[in-house]
C-alpha angles and dihedrals in degrees: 000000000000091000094053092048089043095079097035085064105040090046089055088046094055102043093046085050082057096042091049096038095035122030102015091057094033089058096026106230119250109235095267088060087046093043093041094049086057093054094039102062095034094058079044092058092039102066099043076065088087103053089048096050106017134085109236110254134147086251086059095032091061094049087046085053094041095058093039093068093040085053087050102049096041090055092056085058098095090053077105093061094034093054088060113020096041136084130226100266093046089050075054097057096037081052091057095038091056097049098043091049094066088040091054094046091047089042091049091046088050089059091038085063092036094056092234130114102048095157094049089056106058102039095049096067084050097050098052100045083055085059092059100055081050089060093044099051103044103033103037108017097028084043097045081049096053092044085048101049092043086060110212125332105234086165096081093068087078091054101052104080118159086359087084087070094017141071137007097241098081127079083239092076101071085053080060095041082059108040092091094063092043092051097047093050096045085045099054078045089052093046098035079051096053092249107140132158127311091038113118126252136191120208107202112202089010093177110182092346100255085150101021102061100040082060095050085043092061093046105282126129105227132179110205110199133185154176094222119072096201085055096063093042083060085042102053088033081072102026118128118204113297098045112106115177134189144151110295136175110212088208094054113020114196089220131115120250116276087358087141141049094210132031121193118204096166119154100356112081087079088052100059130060105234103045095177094062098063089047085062102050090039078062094043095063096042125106121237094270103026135140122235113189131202146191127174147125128292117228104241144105096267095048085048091050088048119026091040106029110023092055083074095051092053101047138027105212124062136062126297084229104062091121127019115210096220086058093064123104132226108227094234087059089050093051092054091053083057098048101043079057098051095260130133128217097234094173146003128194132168118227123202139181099264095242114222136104090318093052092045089047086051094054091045102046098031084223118111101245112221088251096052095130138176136224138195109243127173104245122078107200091127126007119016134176135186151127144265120204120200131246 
């Protein structure tokens, strides 16, 4: 019975050797694969824990079989991902994997009633859950660390073309997806703050003009500036009569003193490295009176789970690394860089994914449904937005 188990074994080990070292690093696994792998080999490991420490019975041979077929079932989740991220020969490797780890379990629970493979037995659960420190290690804590230490990627904002206004694969799309809620917002402060149209707006970081150019649209004359070049083509491609764009650096505007009545820093604090800065000469270009509006990212354990990590679970194209959680600000930091630059907070507010059947498809699917949508909500734990208004 051991030499029959023997190969089984040793086939699985090797295949899944050739599935981690080859295709896994080759394609770079998304957090649910990381995440998935984890749980996968640990339930695995789990419940070899009962041959190994448990008498045979029928009490212990119903919960075996009973996680045999839960182990089973978990490893089979990522078939989503696999049907559209993996080649042929790794399908190949994840068919065979699927049908050996049944074949070893069964095989394992065969020797455990036999009396034979002891030592099997015991070393098996070990050795898996080795694995899965392995995984852990090297796909969630060895990938946070990369990400981390590559700081934010601010060089996928040239390569996204159309796909600032277009499709559901990209992380973008969520900006889109929240853009509603952001404009309406920027547009009841203008209007509360006696901004109304034909007074001039800078966007800074405009990005594609997902803000810049509704508010042209609706009489304002917006300058929309930016460090990526690609952005403003996809900017001015879509751009009604009142958006002007052009190359702009958020840490030295070339703009005059009080030269707007509004200034937009929405999605870009958390992009630069010296966040106050831009708040500065965000100030410095204001008018006595102005509104300078703001959205970014709290530093805290729900804005890193997701706003770093749950990107990844809601879209399959775009770098780990389009946030870095050291790069968020606290609101009360922000707050100071306002004050220390004559400006008054003059509101806060939080903003979250509505959670409901568009957010669940999206999950399911990675992919950002149409009806993906936004809310303000009080508290700012993640996402936050506001205005300051200066003295």
């Amino acid at each position: 019975m051991t030499a029959f188990a023997l190969p089984l074994v040793a086939a699985q080990a090797v295949l899944m050797l050739v599935d981690e070292a080859v295709f896994h690093r080759s394609r770079r696994l998304g957090a649910w694969e990381s995440w998935g792998h984890v749980a996968d080999s640990a339930a695995f490991a789990l419940v070899m824990l009962i041959p190994a420490f448990l008498d045979p019975a029928p009490e212990t041979a119903r919960l075996y079989a009973a996680g045999v077929i839960a182990s089973t079932i978990l490893v089979t989740k990522d078939q989503w991902i696999h049907a559209r991220e993996c080649g042929g020969n790794e399908h190949w490797v994840h068919a065979a994997l699927f049908a050996l780890h049944p074949c070893v379990m069964i095989a394992v629970g065969a020797l455990w009633f036999a009396g034979e493979g002891a030592a099997l037995r015991l070393a098996l659960p070990f050795a898996v859950f080795g694995l899965s420190a392995y995984q852990w290690a090297y796909w969630i804590g060895g990938r946070r660390a990369r990400v981390e230490a590559a700081g934010v990627d601010n060089e996928f904002y040239d390569e996204l073309g159309e796909r600032w206004h277009e499709g559901d694969g990209h992380a973008i799309a969520l900006l889109r997806a929240e853009t509603p809620t952001r404009l309406a917002y920027i547009r009841e402060a203008l209007r509360t703050e006696g901004i109304g149209p034909g007074a001039s707006v800078l966007d800074v970081g405009c990005g594609g003009g997902l803000i810049s150019n509704p508010l042209a649209a609706a009489g304002f004359r917006v300058k929309g500036v930016d460090l990526s070049p690609r952005s403003l083509e996809a900017a001015r491609s879509r751009a009604p009569q009142g958006a002007l764009y052009a190359p702009g650096n958020a840490l030295s505007l070339d703009e005059p003193d009080g030269a707007y009545d509004a200034v937009l820093l929405m999605d870009i604090l958390e992009h630069v490295d010296e966040p106050a800065r831009a708040v500065a000469e965000a100030a410095r270009v204001l008018k006595p009176g102005g509104a300078l509006f703001f959205h970014t990212f709290n530093r805290t354990p729900e804005a890193w789970l997701l706003a770093v990590k749950g990107i990844g679970f809601v879209s399959h194209e775009g770098p780990a690394n389009v946030h870095a959680y050291g790069m968020f600000i606290k609101p009360r930091e922000l707050e100071a860089a306002g004050a220390a630059n004559g400006l008054a907070l003059k509101d806060l507010t939080g903003i979250r994914p509505v959670l409901g059947a568009p957010f669940a498809l999206s999950l399911l699917r990675r992919r950002v449904h149409p009806e993906f949508a936004f809310t303000l909500t009080p508290s700012t734990r993640v996402g936050y937005l506001g205005r300051f208004v200066k003295a």
